[in-house]
N, C-alpha and C positions, 0 to 999 in steps of 0.2 A: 709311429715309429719314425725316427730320424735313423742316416746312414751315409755313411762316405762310399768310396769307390769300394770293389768287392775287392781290387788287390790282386795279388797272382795268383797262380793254383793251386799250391800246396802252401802249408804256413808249416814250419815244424810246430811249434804250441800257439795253441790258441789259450786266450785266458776269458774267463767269464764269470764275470762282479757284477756286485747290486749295490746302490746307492738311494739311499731313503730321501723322497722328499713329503713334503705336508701339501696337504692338495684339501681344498675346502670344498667338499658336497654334501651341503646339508649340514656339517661337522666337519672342524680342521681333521684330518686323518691323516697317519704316513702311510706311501705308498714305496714299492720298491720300483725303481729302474734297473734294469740291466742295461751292463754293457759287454760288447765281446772286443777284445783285444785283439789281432792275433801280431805273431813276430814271425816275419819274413826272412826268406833264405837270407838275404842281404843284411839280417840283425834290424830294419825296422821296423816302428811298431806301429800298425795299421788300426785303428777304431771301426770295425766293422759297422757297426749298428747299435744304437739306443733303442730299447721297447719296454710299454708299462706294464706293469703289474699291479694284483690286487692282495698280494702275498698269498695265493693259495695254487697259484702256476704247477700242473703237471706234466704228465709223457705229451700229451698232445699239444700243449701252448709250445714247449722244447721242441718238439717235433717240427711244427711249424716256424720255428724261429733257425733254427739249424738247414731246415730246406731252404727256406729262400736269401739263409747263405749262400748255401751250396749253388743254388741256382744262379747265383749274382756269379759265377766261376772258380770258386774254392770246392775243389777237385776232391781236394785228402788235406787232411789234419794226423801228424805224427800224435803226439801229446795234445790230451785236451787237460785242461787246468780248472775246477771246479770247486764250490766251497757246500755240500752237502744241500744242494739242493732237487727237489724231487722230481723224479721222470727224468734228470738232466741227462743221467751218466747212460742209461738206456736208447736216449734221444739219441745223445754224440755215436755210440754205438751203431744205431740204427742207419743215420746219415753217412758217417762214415766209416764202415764197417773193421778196418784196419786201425784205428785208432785208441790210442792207450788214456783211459780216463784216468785222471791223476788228480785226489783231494790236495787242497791249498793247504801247503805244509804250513805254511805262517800263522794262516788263519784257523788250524788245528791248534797250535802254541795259541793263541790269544784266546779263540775258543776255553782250552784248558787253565784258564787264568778266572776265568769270569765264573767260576765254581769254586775260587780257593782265596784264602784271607791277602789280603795285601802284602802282608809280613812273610808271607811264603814264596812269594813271587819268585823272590831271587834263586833260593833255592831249588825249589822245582824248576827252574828252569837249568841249571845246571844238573839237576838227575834226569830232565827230558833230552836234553845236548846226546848221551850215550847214542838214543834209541835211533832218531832221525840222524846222527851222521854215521852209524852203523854199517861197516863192511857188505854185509848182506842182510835177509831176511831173516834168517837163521839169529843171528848176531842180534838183532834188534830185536828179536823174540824174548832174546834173553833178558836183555836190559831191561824191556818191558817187562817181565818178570820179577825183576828186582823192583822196578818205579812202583808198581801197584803192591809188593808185599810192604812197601815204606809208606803210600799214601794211599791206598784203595779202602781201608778203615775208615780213614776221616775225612775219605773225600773219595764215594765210591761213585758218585757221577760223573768223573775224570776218568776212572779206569772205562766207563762204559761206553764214555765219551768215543775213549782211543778203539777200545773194540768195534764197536760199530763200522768205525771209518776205518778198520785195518785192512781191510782189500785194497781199499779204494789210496790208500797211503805207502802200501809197500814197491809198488811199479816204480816208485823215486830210487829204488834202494840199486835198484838192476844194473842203473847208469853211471856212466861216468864222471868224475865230477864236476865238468863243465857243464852237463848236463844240468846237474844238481844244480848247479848255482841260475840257469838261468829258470828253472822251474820255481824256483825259492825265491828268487829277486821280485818283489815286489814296487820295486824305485818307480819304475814307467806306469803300472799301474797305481801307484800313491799319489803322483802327479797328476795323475788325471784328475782324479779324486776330489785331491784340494784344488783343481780348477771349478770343479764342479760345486763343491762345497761352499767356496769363494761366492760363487754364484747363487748359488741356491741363500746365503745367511742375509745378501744384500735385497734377497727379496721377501724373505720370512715365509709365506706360502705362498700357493697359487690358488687361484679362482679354477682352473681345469686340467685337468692331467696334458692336454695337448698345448698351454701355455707352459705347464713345467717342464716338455718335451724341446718346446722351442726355445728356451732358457740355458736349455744344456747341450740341446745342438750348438745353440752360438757360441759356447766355450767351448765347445769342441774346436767350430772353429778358427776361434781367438788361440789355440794353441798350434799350429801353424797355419803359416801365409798362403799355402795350399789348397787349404779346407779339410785336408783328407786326415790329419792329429798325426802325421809321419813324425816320428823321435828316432835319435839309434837306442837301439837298446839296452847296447853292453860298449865298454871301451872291450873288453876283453873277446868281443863275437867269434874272430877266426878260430881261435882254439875251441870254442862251443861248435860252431859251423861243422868244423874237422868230425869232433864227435858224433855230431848228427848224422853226418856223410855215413859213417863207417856203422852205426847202428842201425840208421833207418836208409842203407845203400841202393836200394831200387828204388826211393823214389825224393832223397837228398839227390839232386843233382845241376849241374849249371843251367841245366835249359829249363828250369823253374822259376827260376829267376826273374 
């Protein structure tokens, strides 16, 4: 595991992605990395920590990945930001018990693409648009109603797709829109990404999980002068910040900071 500083105490959203690398034992193999994000009172974006995986990671490898978060001084997490991975959303719960587990709405749309002809792309994305920017739960039940009596015939692993993750998708709907937007923005974390990616193609694989570790620590970082991968987040933060303040009020506050 590589790791920057642990950051302040509270994050309002934390995010947490995986990036494949190829790692040679015995046989080239991809493996996953994760990374955890989180965005600070202040709108920065902090790189918690890198750790490997063998893709079959449950409640207990989460469990321990999220403790010695926490341990490092990350108190409370408002929003956790997730892409259906398993034991996660149990763990973040676990760790921080006040915390709303929220599936990666993006990564939900691209999910739903990778089931459906190319030639439909566009359209279905413009029948998915109703559901995710949806008034309420209610509202987007509905739409959702409509998406799957037009594609759930010829593409019923879309509909099953969306079902599965519906708990875990609707907590986006409750907020306000600033909210929305920063839990959807995926910019800061795509930049990581293609640092890493950058990284990873100049070197085609690695000899050991803990050389592909040390690969991607050093883009971390190469991505600032600090070491610690600090970006702003949003140009737009205050009016997100505002939001935060007034939804999650006991514990959005200055002395977080």
């Amino acid at each position: 595991m590589a790791q920057s500083a642990a950051g302040p105490g509270v994050y309002p959203v934390l995010f947490v992605d995986a990036i494949n690398v190829k790692v040679r034992d015995g046989q080239v193999t991809n493996r996953p990395v994760y990374v955890a994000i989180g965005v600070t009172v202040n709108g920065e974006r902090d790189i918690l920590g890198l750790w490997a995986g063998d893709g079959g990671e449950g409640a207990k490898f989460w469990l321990a990945v999220l403790t010695e978060i926490k341990n490092r001084g990350v108190k409370d997490v408002c929003i956790a930001v997730c892409d259906g991975l398993t034991g996660l959303p149990d763990a973040i719960t676990t760790v921080w018990d006040r915390a709303i587990v929220q599936t990666c709405v993006i990564h939900l749309i691209r999910n739903t693409f990778r089931y459906a002809s190319r030639k439909y792309w566009d359209e279905m994305a413009r029948d998915l648009r109703p559901v995710y920017t949806a008034a309420s739960e209610a509202a987007a039940k509905e739409r959702f109603v409509e998406f799957s009596g037009k594609w759930g015939t010829q593409y019923p692993a879309i509909v099953r797709l969306w079902e599965n993750a519906w708990s875990e998708f609707v907590p986006f709907l409750d907020y306000d829109v600033e909210i929305r937007r920063v839990i959807c923005s995926t910019n800061a974390i795509e930049s990581v990404n293609a640092c890493y990616r950058r990284a990873i193609r100049a070197r085609g694989h690695f000899p050991t999980e803990q050389a592909a570790l040390k690969c991607l620590y050093l883009a971390t970082r190469s991505l600032d002068p600090t070491g610690k991968g600090k970006a702003r987040w949003a140009m737009r933060w205050k009016p997100a910040l505002n939001a935060f303040a007034i939804t999650f009020e006991d514990r959005i506050t200055p002395s977080a900071t």
